[in-house]
N, C-alpha and C positions, 0 to 999 in steps of 0.2 A: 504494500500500500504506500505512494506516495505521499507528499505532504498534503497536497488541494484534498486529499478524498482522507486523509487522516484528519484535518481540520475540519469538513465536512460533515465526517463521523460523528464528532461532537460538538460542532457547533449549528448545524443544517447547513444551506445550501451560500454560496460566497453571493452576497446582495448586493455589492458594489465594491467599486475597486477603482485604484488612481496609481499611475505609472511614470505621472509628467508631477516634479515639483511645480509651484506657486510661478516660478517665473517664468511655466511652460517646457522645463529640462527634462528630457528624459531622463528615470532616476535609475539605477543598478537593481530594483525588487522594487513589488509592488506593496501599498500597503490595501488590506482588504476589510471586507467590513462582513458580519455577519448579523444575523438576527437573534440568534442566542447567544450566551452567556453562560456565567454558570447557574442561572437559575430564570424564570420566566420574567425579572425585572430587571435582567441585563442584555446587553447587548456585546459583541467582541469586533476586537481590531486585531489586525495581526499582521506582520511582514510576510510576504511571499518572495521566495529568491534570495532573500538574503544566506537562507543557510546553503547557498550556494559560493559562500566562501569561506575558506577554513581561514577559524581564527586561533589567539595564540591567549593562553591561558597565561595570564602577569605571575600565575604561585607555581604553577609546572610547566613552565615552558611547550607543554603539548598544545596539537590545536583539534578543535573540535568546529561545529557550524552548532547553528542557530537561529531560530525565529522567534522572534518576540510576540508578546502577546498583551493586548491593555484591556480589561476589561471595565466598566462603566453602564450605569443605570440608563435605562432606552429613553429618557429623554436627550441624551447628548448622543444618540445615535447621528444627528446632522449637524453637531460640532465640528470645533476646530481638534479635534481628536487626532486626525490623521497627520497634521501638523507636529504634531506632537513626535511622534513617532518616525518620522521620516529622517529626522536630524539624528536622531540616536541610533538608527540605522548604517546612515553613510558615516558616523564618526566609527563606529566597527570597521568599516570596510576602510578606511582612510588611515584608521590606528594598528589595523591588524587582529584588532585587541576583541576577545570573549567576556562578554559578560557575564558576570559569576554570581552563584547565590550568595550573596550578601552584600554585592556592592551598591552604593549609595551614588544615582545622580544630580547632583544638585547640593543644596538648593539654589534656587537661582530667581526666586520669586514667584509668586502664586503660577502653577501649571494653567490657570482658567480664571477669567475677573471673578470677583469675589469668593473664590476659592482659597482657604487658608492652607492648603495642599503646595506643597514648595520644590516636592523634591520627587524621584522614583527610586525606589528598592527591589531588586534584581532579587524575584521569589522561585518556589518551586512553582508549578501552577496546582496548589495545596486545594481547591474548592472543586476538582475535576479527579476522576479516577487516577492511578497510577498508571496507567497506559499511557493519559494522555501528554507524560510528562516526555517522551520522547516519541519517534516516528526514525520510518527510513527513507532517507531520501535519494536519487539518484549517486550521489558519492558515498554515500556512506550513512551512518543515523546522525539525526537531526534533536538537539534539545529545542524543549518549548520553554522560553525565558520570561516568567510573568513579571511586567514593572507595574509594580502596587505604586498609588501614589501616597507619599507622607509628608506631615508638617516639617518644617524647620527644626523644631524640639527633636522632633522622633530621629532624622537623622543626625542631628548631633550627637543624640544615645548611642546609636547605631556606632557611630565614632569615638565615642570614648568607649564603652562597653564590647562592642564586639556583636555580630548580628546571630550568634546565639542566644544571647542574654536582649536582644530586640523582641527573636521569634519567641521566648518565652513569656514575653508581654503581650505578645498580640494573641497569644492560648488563651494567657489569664483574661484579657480583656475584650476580646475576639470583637473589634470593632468591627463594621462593613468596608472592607480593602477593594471595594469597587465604587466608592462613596467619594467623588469628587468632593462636597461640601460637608465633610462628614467636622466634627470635632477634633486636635488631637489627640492620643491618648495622655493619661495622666502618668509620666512616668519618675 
């Protein structure tokens, strides 16, 4: 099973999709959009093609591929979402570089206006089976890279603590990690 019919699998059928950035550039992967999520009040984004490039892991020098994956409440299904996600794509392909569970992007200021979400956190994709956490794709298997979005607090914990001592916050306090204007946690 390829990626489009693994993403498929679990998310239904790809609803829309964009190939050209903002200024009209043909991009290296596309970013895709689905109708489900992990649950019937979400919706999914996801890179297509990207995990057509092996990237390089900063703690093991091996390299792996990868498709990212953003999930979000169906009203920002016709958001600036894809936006979002297209930069953090080509800077992989530009830097070489794998994103890992636990790394922290940002923060760089609210992901979304009035959004107190500042930053993304490189997860398992934990709200979906363990199947869905990888796929095979033409070169070899493919990880699904979920970027949770979080406040500025959360990732500075992340940064002095370590994103063991994160994901045990988010057990204990299991906010909604699809929740652009969510709270952040108290930690």
């Amino acid at each position: 099973m390829g990626v489009i019919e693994h993403f498929e699998r679990y998310l239904g059928p790809i609803q829309e999709g964009w190939a050209v950035d903002a200024d009209g550039e043909e991009m290296p992967f596309q970013i895709v959009r689905f109708d489900q999520g992990s649950d019937d009040k979400t919706v999914s984004f996801a890179t297509l093609g990207l995990g057509r490039y092996p990237l390089r892991s900063t703690t093991t020098a091996r390299t792996f591929r990868h498709e990212l994956l953003l999930l979000a409440p169906n009203k920002l299904a016709r958001g600036p979402l894809p936006s979002l996600l297209q930069p953090i794509g080509q800077a992989c392909i530009q830097d070489g570089r794998a994103l890992l569970r636990g790394d922290v992007l940002g923060p760089r200021g609210p992901l979304l206006a009035g959004s107190q979400m500042e930053a993304f956190y490189v997860a398992m994709p934990a709200y979906f089976p363990d199947e869905f956490a990888t796929c095979e794709g033409p070169d070899g298997p493919v990880v699904i890279s979920w970027l949770v979005p979080i406040a500025a607090p959360e990732a500075h914990y992340v940064a002095r603590h370590g994103w063991e001592a994160f994901e045990d916050r988010l057990v204990e306090q299991d906010p909604d990690l699809t929740d652009f204007g969510r709270h952040p946690m108290k930690l």
